[in-house]
C-alpha positions as CSV (number, residue, x, y, z in Angstrom):
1,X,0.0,0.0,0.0
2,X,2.6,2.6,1.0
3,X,4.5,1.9,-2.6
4,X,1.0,2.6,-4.5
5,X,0.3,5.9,-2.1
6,X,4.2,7.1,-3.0
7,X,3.6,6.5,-6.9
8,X,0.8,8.6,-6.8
9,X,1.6,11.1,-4.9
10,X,4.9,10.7,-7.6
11,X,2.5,11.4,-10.0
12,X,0.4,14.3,-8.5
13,X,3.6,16.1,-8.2
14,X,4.9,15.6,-11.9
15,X,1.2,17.0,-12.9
16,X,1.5,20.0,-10.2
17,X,4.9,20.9,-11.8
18,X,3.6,20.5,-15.4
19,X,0.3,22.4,-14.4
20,X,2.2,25.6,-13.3
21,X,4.6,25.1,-16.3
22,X,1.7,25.4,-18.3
23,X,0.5,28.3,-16.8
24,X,3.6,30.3,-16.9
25,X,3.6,29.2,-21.0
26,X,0.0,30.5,-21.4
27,X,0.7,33.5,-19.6
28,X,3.4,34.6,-21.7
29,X,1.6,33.6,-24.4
30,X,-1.0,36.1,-23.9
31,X,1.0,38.8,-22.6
32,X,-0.1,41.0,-26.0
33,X,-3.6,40.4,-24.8
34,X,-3.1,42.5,-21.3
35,X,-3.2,46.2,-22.8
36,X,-6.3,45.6,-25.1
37,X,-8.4,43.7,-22.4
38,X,-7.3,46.8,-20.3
39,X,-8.9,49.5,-21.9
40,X,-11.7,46.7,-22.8
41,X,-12.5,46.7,-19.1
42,X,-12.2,50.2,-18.4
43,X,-14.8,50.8,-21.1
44,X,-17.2,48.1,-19.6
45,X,-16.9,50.0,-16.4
46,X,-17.5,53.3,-18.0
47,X,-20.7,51.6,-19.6
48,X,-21.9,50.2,-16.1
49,X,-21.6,53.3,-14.1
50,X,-23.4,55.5,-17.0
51,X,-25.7,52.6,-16.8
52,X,-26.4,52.9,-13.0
53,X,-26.5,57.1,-13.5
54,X,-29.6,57.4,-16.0
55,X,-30.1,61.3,-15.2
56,X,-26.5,61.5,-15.7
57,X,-26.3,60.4,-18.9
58,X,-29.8,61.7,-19.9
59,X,-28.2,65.1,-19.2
60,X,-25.2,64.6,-21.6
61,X,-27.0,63.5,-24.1
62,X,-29.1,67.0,-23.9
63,X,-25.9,69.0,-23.6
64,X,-24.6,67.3,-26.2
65,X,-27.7,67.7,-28.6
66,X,-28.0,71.4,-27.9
67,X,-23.6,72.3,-28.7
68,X,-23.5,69.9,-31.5
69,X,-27.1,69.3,-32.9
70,X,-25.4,67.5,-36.1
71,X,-22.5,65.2,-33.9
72,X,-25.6,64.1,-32.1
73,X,-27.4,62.7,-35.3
74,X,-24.4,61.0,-36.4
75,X,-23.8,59.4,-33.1
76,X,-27.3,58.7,-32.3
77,X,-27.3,56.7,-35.8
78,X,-24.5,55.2,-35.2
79,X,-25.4,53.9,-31.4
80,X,-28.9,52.6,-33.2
81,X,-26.6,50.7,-35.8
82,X,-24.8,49.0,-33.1
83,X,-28.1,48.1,-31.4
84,X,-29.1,46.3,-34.4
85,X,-26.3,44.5,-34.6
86,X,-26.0,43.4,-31.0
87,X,-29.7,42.2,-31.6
88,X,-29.1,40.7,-34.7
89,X,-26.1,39.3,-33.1
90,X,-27.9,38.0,-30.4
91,X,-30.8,36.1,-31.9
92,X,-28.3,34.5,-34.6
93,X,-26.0,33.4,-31.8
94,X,-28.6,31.8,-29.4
95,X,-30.2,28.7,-29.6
């Protein structure tokens, strides 16, 4: 019994050691990904808080429709262009 408990605990420490090699290896393997995902998640965050401050936003929007009556248009097309999509998306990609 105590030669069976030693092989696998032999063998639990190979896999350990081959686990966290293969953790450093994926690591550096997508250490190009870190600055993209970065400003990916400082965007989400940006989203969620306007998302949690309606008046907030409802307020910029105004401001921003009153200065620049034509940037509004353009973004407000373009933000209803990317709700399609994301809808369209959506519905294609669920079962």
């Amino acid at each position: 019994m105590n030669r069976r408990l030693a092989a696998i605990e032999a063998k639990r420490a190979r896999l350990l050691e081959r686990a966290a090699r293969q953790r450093e290896d994926l690591g550096q393997a997508l250490q190009f990904c870190v600055q993209p995902l970065g400003f990916v998640d400082r965007c989400v965050d940006v989203v969620r808080k306007l998302a949690s401050h309606p008046p907030l936003l409802a307020g910029a929007v105004f401001v921003l429709a009153l200065l620049r009556p034509r940037r509004a248009l353009k973004l407000a097309r373009r933000a209803f262009g990317l709700w399609q999509g994301y809808r369209w998306l959506a519905q294609t990609v669920t079962p």
